[in-house]
Structure formats: C-alpha cells, structure tokens
PDB file of N, CA, C and O in Angstrom, chain B, residues numbered from 101:
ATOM      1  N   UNK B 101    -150.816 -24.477 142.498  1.00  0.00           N
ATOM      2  CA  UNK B 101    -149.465 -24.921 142.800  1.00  0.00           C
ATOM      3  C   UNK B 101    -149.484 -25.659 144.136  1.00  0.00           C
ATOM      4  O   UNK B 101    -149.863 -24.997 145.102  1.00  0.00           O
ATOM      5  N   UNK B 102    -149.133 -26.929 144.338  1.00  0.00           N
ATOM      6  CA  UNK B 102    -148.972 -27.559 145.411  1.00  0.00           C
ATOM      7  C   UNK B 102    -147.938 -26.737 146.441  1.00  0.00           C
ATOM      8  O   UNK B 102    -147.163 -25.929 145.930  1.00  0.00           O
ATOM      9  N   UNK B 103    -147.927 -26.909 147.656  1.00  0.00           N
ATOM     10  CA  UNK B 103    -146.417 -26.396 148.264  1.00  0.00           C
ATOM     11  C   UNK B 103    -145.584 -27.284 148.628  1.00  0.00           C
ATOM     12  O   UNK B 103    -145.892 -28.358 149.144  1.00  0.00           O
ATOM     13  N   UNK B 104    -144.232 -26.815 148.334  1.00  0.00           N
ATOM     14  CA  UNK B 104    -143.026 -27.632 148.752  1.00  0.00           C
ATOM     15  C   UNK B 104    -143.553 -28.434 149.783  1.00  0.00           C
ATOM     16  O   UNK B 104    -144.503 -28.178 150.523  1.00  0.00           O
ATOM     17  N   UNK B 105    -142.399 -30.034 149.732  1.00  0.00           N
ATOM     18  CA  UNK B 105    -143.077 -30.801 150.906  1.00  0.00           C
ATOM     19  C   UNK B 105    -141.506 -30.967 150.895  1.00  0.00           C
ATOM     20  O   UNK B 105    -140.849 -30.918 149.855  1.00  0.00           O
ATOM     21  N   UNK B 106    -140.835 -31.216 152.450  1.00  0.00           N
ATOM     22  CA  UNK B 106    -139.482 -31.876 152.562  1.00  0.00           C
ATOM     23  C   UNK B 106    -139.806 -33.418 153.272  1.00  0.00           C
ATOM     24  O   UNK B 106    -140.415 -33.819 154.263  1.00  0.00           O
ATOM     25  N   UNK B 107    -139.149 -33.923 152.334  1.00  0.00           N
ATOM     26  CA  UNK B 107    -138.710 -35.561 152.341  1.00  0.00           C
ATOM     27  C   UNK B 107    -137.311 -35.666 152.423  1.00  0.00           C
ATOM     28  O   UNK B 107    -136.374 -34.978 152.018  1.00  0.00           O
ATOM     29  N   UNK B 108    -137.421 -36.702 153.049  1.00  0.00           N
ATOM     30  CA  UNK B 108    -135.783 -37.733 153.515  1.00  0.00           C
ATOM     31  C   UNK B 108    -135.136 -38.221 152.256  1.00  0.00           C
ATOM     32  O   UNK B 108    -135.821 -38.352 151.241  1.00  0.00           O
ATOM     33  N   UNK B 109    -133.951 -38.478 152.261  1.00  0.00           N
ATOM     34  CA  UNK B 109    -133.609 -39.527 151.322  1.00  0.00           C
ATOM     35  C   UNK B 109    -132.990 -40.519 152.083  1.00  0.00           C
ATOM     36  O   UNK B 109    -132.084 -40.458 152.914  1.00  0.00           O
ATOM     37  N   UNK B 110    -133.726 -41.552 151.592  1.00  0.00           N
ATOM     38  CA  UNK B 110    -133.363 -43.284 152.412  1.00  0.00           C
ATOM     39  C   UNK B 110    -131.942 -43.571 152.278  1.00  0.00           C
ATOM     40  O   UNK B 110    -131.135 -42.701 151.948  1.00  0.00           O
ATOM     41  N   UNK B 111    -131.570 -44.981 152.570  1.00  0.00           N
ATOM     42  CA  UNK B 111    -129.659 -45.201 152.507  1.00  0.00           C
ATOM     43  C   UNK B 111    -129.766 -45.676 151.100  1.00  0.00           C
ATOM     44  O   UNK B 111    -128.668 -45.880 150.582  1.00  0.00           O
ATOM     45  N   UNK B 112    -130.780 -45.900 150.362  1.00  0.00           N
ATOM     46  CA  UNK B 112    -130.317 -45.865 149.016  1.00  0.00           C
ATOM     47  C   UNK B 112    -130.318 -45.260 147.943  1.00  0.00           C
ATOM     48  O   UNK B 112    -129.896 -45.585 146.834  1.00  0.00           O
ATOM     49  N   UNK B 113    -131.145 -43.745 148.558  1.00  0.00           N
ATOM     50  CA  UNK B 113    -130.579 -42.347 147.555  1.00  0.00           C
ATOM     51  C   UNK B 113    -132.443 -42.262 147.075  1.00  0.00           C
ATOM     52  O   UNK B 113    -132.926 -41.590 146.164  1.00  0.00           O
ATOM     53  N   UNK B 114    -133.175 -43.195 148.054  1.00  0.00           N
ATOM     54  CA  UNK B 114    -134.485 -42.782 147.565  1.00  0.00           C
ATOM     55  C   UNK B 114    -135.508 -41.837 148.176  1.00  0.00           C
ATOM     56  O   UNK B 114    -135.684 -41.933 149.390  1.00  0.00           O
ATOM     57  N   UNK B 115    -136.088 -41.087 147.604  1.00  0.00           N
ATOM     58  CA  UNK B 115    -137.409 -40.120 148.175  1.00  0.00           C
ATOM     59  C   UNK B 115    -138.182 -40.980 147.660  1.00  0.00           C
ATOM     60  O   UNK B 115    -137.984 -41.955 146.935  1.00  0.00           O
ATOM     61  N   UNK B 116    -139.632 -40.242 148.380  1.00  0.00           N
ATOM     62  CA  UNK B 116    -141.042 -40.665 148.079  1.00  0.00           C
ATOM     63  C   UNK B 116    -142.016 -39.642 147.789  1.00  0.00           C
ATOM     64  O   UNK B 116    -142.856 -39.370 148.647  1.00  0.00           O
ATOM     65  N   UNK B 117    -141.998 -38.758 146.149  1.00  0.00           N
ATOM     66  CA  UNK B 117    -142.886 -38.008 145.611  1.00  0.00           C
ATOM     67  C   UNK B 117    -144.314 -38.124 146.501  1.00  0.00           C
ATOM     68  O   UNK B 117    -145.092 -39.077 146.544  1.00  0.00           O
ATOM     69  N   UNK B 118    -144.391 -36.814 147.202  1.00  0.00           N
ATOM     70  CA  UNK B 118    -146.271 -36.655 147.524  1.00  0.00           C
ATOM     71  C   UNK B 118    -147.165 -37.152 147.019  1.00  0.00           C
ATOM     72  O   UNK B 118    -147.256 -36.783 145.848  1.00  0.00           O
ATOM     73  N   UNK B 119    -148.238 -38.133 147.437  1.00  0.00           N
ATOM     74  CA  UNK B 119    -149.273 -38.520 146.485  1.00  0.00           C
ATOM     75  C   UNK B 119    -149.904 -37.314 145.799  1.00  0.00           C
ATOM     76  O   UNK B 119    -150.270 -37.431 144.629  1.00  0.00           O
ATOM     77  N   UNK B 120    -150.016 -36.460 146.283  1.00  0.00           N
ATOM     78  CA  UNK B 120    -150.750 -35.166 146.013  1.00  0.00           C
ATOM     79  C   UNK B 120    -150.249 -34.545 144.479  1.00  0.00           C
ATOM     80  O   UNK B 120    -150.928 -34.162 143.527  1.00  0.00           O
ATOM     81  N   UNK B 121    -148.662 -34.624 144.682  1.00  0.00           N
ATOM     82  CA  UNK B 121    -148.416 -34.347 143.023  1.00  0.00           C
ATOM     83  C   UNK B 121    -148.362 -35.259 142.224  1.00  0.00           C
ATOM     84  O   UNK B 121    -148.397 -35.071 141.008  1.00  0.00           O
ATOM     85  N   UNK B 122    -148.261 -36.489 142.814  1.00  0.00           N
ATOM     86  CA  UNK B 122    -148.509 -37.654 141.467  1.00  0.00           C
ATOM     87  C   UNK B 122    -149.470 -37.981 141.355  1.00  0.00           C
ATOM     88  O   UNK B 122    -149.663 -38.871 140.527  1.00  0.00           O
ATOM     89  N   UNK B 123    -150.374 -37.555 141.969  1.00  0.00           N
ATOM     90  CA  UNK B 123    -151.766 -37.137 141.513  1.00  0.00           C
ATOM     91  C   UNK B 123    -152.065 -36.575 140.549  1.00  0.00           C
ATOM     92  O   UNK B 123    -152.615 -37.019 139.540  1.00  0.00           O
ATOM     93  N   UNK B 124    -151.587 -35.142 140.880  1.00  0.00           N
ATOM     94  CA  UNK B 124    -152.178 -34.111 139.907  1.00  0.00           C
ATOM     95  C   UNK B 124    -151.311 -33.994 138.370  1.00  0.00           C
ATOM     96  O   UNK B 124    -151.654 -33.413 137.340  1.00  0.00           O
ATOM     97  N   UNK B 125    -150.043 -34.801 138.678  1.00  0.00           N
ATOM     98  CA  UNK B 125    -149.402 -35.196 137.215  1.00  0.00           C
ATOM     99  C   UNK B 125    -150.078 -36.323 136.268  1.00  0.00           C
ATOM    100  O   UNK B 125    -150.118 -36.477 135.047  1.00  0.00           O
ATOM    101  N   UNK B 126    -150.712 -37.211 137.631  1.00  0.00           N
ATOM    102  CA  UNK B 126    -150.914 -38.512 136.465  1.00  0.00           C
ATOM    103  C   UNK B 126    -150.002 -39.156 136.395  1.00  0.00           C
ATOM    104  O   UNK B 126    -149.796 -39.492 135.229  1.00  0.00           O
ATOM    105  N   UNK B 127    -148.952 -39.717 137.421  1.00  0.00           N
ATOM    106  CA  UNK B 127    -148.266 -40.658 137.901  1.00  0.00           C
ATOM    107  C   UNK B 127    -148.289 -41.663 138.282  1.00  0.00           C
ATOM    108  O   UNK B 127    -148.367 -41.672 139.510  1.00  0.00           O
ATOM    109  N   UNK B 128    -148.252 -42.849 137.730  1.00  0.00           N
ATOM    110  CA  UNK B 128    -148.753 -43.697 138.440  1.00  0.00           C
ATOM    111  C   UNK B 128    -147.933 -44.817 138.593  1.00  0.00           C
ATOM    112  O   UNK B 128    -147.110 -44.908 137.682  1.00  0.00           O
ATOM    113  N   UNK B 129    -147.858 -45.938 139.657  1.00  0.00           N
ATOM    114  CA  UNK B 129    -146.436 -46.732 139.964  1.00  0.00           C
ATOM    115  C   UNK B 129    -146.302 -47.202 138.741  1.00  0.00           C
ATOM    116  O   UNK B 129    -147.052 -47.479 137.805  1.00  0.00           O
ATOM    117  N   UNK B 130    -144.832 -47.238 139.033  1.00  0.00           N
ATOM    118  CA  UNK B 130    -143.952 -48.132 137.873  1.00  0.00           C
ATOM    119  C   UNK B 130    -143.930 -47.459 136.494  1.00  0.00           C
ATOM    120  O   UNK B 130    -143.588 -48.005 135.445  1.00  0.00           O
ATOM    121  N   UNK B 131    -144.389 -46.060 136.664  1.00  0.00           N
ATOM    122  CA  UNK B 131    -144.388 -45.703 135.446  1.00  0.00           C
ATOM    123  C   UNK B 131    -142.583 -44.699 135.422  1.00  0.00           C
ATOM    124  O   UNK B 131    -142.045 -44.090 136.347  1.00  0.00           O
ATOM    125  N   UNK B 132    -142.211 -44.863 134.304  1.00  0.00           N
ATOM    126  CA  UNK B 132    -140.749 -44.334 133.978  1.00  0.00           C
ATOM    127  C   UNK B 132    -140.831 -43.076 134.304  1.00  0.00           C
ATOM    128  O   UNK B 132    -141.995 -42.744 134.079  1.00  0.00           O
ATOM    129  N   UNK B 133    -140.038 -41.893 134.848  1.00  0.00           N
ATOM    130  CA  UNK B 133    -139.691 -40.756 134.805  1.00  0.00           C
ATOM    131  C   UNK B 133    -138.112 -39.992 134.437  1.00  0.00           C
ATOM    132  O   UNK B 133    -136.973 -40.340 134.747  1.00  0.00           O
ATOM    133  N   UNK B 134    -138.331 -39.486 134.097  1.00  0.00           N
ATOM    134  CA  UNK B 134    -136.940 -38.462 133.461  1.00  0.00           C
ATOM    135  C   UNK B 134    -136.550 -37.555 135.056  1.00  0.00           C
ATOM    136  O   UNK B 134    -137.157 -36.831 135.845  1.00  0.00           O
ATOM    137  N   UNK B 135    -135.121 -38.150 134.900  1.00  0.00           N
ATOM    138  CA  UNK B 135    -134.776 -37.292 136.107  1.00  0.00           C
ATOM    139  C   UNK B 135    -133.010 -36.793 135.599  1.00  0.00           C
ATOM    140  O   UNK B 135    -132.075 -37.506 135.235  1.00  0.00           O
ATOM    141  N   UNK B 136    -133.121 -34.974 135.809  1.00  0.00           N
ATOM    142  CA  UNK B 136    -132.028 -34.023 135.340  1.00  0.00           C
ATOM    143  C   UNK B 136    -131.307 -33.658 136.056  1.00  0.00           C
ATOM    144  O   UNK B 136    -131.522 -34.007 137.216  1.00  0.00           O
ATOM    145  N   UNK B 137    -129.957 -32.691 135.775  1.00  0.00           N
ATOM    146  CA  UNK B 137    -129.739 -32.108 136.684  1.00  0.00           C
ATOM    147  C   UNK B 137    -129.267 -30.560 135.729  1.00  0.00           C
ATOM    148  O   UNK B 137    -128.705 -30.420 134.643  1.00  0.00           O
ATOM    149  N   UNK B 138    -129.701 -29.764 136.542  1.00  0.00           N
ATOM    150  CA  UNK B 138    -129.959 -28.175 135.439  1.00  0.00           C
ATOM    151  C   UNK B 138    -129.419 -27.176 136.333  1.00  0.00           C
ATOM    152  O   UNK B 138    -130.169 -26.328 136.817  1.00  0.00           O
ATOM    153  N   UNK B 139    -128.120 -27.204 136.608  1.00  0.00           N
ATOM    154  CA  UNK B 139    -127.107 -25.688 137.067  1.00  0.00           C
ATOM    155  C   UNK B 139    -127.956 -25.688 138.800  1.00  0.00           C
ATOM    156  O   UNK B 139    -128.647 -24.873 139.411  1.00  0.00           O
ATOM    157  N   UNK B 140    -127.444 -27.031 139.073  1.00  0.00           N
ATOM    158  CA  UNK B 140    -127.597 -27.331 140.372  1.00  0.00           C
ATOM    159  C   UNK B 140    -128.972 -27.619 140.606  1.00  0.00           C
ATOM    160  O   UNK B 140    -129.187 -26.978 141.635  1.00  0.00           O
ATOM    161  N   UNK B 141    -130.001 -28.163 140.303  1.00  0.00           N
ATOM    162  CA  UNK B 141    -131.335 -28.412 140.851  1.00  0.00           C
ATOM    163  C   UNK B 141    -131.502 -29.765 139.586  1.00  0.00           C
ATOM    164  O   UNK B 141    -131.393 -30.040 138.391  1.00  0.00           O
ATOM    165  N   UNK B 142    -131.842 -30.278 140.926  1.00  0.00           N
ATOM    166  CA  UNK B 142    -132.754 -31.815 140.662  1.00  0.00           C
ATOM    167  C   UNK B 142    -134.145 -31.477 139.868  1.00  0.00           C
ATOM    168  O   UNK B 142    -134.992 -30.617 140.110  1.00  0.00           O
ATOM    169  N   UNK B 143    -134.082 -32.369 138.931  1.00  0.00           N
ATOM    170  CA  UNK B 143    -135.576 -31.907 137.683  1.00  0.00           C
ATOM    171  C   UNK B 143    -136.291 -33.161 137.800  1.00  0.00           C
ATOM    172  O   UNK B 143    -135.539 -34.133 137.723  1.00  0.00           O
ATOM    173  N   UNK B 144    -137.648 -33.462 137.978  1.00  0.00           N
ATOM    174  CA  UNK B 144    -138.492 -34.901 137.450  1.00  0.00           C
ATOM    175  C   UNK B 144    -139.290 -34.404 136.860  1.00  0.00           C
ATOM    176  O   UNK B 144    -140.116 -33.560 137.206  1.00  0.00           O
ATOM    177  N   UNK B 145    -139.105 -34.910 135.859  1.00  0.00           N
ATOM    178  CA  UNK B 145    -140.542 -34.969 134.641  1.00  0.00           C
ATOM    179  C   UNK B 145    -140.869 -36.443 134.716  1.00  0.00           C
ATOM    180  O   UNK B 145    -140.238 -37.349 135.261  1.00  0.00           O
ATOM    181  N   UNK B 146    -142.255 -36.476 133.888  1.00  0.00           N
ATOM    182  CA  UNK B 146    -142.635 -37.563 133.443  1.00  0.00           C
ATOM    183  C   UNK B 146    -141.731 -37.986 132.143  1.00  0.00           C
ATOM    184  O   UNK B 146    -140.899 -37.278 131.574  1.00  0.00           O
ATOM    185  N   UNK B 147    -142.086 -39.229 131.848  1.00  0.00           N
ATOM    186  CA  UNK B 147    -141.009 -39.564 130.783  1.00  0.00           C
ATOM    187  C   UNK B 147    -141.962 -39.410 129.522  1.00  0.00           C
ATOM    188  O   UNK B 147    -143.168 -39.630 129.640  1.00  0.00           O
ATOM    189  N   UNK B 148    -141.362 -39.005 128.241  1.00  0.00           N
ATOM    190  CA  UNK B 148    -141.708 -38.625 126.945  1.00  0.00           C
ATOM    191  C   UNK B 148    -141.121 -39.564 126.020  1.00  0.00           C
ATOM    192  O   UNK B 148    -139.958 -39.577 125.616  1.00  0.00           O
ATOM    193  N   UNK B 149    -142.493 -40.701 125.607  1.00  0.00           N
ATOM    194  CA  UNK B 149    -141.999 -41.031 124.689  1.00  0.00           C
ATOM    195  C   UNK B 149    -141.426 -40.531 123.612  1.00  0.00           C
ATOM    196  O   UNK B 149    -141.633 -39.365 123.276  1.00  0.00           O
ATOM    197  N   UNK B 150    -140.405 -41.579 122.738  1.00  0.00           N
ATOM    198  CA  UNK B 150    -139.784 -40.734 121.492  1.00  0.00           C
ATOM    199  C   UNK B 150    -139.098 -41.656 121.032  1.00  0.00           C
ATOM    200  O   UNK B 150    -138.880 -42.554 121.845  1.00  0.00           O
ATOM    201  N   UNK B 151    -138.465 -41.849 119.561  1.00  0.00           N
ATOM    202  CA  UNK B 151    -137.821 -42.496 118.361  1.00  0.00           C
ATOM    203  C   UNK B 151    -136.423 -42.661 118.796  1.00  0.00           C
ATOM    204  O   UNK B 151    -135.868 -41.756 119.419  1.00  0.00           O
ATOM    205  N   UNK B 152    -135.846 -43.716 118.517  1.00  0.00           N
ATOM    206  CA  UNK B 152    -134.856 -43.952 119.174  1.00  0.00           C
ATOM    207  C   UNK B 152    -133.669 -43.397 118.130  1.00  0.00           C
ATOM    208  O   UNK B 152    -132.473 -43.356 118.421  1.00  0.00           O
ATOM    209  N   UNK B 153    -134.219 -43.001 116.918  1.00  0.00           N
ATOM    210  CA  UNK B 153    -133.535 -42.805 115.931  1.00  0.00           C
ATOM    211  C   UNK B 153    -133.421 -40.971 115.716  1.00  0.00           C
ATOM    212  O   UNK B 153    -132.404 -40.287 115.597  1.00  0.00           O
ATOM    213  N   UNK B 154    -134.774 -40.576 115.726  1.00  0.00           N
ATOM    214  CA  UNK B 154    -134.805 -39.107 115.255  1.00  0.00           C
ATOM    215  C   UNK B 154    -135.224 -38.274 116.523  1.00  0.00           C
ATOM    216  O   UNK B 154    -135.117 -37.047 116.532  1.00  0.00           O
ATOM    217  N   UNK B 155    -135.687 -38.964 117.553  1.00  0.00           N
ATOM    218  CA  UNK B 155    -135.710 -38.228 118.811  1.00  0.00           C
ATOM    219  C   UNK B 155    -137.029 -37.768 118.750  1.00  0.00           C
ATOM    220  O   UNK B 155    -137.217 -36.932 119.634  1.00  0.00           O
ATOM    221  N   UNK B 156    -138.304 -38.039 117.864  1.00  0.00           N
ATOM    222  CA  UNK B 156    -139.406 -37.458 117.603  1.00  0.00           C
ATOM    223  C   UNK B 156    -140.329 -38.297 118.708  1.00  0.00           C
ATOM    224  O   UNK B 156    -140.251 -39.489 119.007  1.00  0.00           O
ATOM    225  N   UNK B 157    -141.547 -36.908 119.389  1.00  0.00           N
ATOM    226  CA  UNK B 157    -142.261 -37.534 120.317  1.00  0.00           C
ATOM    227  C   UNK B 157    -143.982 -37.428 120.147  1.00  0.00           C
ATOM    228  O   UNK B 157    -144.711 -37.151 121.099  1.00  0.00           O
ATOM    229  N   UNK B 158    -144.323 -37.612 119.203  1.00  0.00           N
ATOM    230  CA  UNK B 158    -145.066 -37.611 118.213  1.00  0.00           C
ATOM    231  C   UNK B 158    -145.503 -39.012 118.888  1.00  0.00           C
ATOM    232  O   UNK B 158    -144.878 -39.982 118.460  1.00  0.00           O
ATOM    233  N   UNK B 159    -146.575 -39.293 119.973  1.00  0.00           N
ATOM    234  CA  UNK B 159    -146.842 -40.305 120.349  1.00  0.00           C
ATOM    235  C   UNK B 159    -147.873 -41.651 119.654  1.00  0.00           C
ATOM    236  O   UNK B 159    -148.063 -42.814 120.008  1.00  0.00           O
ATOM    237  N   UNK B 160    -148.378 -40.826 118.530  1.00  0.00           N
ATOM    238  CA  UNK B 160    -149.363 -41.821 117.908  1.00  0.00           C
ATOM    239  C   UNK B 160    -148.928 -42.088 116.300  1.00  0.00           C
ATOM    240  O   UNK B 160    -149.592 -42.501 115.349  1.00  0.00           O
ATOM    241  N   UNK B 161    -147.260 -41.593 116.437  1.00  0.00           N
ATOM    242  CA  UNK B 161    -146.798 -42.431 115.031  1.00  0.00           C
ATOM    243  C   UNK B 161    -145.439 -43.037 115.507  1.00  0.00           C
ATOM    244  O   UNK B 161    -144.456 -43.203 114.785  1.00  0.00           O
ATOM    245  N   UNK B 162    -145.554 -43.396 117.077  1.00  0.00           N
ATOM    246  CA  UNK B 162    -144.541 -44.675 117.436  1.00  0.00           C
ATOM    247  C   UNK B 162    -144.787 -45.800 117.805  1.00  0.00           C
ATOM    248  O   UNK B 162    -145.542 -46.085 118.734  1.00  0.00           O
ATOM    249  N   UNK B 163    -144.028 -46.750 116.951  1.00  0.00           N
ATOM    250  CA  UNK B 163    -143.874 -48.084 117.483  1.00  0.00           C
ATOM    251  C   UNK B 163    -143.053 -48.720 117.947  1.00  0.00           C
ATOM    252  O   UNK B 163    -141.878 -48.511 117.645  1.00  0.00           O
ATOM    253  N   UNK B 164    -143.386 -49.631 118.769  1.00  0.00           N
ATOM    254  CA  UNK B 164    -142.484 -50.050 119.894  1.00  0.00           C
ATOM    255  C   UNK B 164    -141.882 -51.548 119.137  1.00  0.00           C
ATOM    256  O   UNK B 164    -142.722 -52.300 118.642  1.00  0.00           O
ATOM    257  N   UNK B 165    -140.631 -51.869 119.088  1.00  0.00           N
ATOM    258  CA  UNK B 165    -140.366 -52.974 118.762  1.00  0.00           C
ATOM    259  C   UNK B 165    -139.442 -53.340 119.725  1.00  0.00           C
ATOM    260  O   UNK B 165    -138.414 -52.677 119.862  1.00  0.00           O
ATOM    261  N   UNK B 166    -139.753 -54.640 120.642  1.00  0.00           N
ATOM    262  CA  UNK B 166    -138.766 -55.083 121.839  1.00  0.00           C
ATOM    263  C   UNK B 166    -138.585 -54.413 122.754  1.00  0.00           C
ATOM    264  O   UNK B 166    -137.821 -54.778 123.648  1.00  0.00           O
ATOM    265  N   UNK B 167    -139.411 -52.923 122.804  1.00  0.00           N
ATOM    266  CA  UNK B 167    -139.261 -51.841 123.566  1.00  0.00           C
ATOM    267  C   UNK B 167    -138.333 -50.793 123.311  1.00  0.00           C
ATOM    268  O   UNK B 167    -137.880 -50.074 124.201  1.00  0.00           O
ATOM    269  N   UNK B 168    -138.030 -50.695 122.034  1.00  0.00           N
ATOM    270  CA  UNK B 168    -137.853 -49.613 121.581  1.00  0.00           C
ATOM    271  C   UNK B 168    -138.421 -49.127 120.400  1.00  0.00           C
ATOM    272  O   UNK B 168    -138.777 -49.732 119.389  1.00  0.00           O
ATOM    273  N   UNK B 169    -138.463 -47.413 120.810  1.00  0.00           N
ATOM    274  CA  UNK B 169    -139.782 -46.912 119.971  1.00  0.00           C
ATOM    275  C   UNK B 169    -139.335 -46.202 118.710  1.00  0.00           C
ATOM    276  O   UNK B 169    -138.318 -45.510 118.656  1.00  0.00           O
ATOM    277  N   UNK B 170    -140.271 -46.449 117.564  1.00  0.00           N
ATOM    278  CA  UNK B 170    -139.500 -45.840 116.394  1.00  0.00           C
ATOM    279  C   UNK B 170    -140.580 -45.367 115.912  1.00  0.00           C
ATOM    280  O   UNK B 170    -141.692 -45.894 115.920  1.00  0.00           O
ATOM    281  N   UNK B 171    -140.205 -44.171 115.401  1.00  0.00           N
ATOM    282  CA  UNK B 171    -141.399 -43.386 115.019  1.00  0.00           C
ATOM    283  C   UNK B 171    -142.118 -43.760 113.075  1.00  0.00           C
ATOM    284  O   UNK B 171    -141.238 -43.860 112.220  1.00  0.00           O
ATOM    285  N   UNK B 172    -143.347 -43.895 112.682  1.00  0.00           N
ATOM    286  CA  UNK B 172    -143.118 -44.188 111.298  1.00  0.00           C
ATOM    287  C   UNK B 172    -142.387 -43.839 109.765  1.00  0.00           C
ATOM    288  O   UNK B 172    -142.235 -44.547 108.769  1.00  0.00           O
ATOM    289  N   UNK B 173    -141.988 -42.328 110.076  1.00  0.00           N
ATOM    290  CA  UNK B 173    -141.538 -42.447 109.092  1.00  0.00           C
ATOM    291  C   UNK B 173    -139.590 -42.997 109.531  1.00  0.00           C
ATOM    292  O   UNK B 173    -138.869 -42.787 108.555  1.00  0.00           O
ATOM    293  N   UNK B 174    -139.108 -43.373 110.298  1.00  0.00           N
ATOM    294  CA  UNK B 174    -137.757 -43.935 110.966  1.00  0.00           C
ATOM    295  C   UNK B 174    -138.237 -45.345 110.455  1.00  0.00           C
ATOM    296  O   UNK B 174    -137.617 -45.515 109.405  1.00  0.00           O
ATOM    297  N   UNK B 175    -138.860 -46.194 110.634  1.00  0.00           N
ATOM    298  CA  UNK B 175    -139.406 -47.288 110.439  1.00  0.00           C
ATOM    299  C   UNK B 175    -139.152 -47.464 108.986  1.00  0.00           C
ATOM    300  O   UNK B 175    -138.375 -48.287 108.501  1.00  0.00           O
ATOM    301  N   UNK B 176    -139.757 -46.759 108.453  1.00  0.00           N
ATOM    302  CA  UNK B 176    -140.093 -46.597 106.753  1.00  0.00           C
ATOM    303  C   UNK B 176    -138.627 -46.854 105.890  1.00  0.00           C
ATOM    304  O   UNK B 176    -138.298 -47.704 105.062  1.00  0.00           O
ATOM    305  N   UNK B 177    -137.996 -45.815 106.440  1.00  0.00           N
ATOM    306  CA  UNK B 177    -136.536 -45.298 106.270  1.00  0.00           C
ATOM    307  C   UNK B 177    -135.781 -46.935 106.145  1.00  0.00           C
ATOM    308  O   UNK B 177    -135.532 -47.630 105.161  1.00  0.00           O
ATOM    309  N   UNK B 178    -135.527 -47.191 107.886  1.00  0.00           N
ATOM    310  CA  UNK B 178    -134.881 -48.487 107.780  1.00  0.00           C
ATOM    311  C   UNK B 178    -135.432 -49.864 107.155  1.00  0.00           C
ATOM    312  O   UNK B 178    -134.873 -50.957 107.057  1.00  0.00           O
ATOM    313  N   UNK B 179    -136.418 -49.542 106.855  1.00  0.00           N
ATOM    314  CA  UNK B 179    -136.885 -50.708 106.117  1.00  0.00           C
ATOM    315  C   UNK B 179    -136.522 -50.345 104.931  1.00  0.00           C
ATOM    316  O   UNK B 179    -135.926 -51.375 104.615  1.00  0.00           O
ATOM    317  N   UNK B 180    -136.419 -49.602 103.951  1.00  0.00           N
ATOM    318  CA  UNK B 180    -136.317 -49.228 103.176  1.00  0.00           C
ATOM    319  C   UNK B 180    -134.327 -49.827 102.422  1.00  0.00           C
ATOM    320  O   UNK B 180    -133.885 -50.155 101.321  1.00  0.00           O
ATOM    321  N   UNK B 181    -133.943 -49.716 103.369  1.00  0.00           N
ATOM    322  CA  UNK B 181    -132.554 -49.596 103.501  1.00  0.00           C
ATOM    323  C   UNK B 181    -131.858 -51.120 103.872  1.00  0.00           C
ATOM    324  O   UNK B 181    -130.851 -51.699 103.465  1.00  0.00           O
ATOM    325  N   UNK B 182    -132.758 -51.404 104.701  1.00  0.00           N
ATOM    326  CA  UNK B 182    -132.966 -53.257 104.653  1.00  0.00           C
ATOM    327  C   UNK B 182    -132.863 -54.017 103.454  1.00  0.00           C
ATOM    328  O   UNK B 182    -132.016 -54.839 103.103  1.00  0.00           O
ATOM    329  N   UNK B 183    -134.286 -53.420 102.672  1.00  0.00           N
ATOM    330  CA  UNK B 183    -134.456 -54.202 101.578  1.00  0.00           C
ATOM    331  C   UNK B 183    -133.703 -53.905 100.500  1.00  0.00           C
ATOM    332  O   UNK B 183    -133.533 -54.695  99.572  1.00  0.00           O
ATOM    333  N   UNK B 184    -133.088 -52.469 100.572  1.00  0.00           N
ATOM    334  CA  UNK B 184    -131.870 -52.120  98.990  1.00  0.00           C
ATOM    335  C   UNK B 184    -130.634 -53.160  99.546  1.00  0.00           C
ATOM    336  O   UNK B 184    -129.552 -53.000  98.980  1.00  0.00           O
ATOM    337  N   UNK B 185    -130.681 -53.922 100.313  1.00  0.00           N
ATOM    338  CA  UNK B 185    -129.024 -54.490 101.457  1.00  0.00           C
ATOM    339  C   UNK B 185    -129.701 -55.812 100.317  1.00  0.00           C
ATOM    340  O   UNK B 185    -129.034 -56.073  99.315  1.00  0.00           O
ATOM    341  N   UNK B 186    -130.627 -56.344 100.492  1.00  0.00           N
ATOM    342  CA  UNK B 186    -131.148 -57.945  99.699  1.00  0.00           C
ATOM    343  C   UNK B 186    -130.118 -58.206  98.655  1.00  0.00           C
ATOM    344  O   UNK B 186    -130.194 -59.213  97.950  1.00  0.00           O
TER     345      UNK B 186
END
C-alpha cells in the first residue's frame, strides 16, 4: 500500500496523482479515468472499457466505431435490425 500523499488543488480544481501510484496502476498520460463521488469521498479508478449499449466490459469482444465501443454481440443485434428496416 502506498501512503497517503497531500496535494494542492490548483485555481482550476486540479491535483497531480503521485508518480508512484500511477505507476503502480499503470497510468499513463492522457489516458481516461473514472472519477466518483461515494457518501462523501472522491473515487479514481482507471477507466473500463464497455458497450455503449449493454454496458458489457468484456474487452476483447469490443469495437470501437468513431469512438464508441460496442460489444459483438450489440453489434450483431443492431445490424440485424438495420437490415429487417431495408
């Protein structure tokens, strides 16, 4: 377990995560994070991909179209539903 570190927040509401834990998460710039708020405490996770449709995070049966991710069988589905529309 790393120990607590106290950081500032800048005039535009920003901190600067320890290299030390975005280290040991596997963080790396510019990458997206999930940030909560859970009965008063600030949460960061890493961000989890997932289907924009079924919410599934099943990372090696999503595809990304335009940057949003749809998982295959969501894909399947709306295509499916596409082509009964012809």
């Amino acid at each position: 377990m790393i120990k607590g570190v106290v950081r500032q927040v800048d005039q535009l509401g920003r901190i600067v995560l320890p290299k030390e834990m975005r280290r040991s998460l596997n963080i790396e710039t510019g990458e997206p994070l999930d940030i909560y708020l859970r009965e008063g405490i600030i949460s960061i996770e890493k961000c989890k991909l997932q289907c924009a449709i079924c919410g599934s995070s099943e990372e090696n049966e999503l595809l990304t179209i335009d940057g949003i991710h749809i998982c295959r069988e969501c894909a399947t589905k709306v295509h499916s539903v596409w082509e009964s529309k012809k």
